[in-house]
C-alpha positions as CSV (number, residue, x, y, z in Angstrom):
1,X,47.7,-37.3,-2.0
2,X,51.2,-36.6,-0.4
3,X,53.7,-38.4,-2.3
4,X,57.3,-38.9,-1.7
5,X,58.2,-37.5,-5.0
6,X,55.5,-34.6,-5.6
7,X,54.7,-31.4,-3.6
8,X,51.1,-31.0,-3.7
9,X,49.1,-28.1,-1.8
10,X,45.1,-28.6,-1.2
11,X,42.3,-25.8,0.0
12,X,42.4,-26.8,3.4
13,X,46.8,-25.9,3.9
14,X,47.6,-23.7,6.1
15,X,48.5,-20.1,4.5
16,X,49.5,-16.9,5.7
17,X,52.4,-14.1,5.9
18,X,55.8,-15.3,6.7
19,X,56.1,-13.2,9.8
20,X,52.8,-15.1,11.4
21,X,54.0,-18.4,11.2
22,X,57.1,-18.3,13.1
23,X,55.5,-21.1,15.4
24,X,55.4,-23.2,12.5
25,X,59.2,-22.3,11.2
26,X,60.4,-23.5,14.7
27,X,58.7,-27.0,14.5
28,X,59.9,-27.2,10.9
29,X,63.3,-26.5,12.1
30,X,66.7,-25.4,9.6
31,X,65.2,-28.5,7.2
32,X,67.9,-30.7,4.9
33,X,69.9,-29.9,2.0
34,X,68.2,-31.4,-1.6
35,X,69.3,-35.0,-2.3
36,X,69.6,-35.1,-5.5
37,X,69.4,-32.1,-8.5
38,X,66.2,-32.1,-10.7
39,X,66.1,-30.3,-14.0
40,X,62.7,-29.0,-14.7
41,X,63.6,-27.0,-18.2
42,X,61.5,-28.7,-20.9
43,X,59.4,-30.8,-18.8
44,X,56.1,-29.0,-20.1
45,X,56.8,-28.1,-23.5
46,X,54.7,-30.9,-25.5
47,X,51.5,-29.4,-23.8
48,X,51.7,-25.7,-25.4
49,X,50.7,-27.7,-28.6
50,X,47.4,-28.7,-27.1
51,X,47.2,-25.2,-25.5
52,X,47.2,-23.8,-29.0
53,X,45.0,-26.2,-30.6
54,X,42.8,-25.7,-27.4
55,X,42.9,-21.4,-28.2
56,X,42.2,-22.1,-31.5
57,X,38.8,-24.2,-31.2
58,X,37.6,-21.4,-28.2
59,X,38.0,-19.0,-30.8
60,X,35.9,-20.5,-33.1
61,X,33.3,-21.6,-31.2
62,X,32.9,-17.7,-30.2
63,X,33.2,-16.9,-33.5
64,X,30.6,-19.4,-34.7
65,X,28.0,-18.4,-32.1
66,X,28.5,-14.4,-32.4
67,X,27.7,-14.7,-36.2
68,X,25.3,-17.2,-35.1
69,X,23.4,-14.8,-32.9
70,X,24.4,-12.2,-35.5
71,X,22.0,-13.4,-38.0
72,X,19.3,-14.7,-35.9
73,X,18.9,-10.8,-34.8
74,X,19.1,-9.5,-38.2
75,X,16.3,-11.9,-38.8
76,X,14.4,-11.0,-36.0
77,X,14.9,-7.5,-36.5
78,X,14.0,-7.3,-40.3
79,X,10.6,-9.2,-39.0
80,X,9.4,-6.9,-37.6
81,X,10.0,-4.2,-39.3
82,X,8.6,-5.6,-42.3
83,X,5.4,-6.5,-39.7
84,X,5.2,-3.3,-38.6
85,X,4.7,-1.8,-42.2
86,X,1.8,-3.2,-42.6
């Protein structure tokens, strides 16, 4: 889970405000400068195409069932007024 080259945070990490965990700054200590520069610009654009494409199909799946429930209402409506006519 806790890999050399990723930071990863899970439900059971410690969190709170800064000025609580001064115990925890002190055993962390003044910590080391990076190693080496990373350039994170770019790194996620190829998945706003899926995003998109995702958006789109939740929209028409919403827009299929609302019509969907749309007409099976009118239906039902128009039943029974026409039952209660007669």
């Amino acid at each position: 889970m806790y890999g050399a080259k990723s930071l990863v945070t899970i439900i059971c990490d410690r969190t709170n405000e800064l000025s609580a965990l001064q115990g925890d700054l002190e055993i962390l200590g003044e910590g080391q400068p990076p190693i080496e520069e990373v350039n994170l610009s770019g790194k996620h654009d190829g998945n706003q195409f899926y995003i998109w494409v995702a958006l789109a199909l939740a929209i028409g799946v919403v827009l299929i069932f609302h019509k969907r429930c749309y007409f099976t209402v009118n239906v039902y409506i128009r039943w029974n007024v026409i039952m209660s006519l007669y």
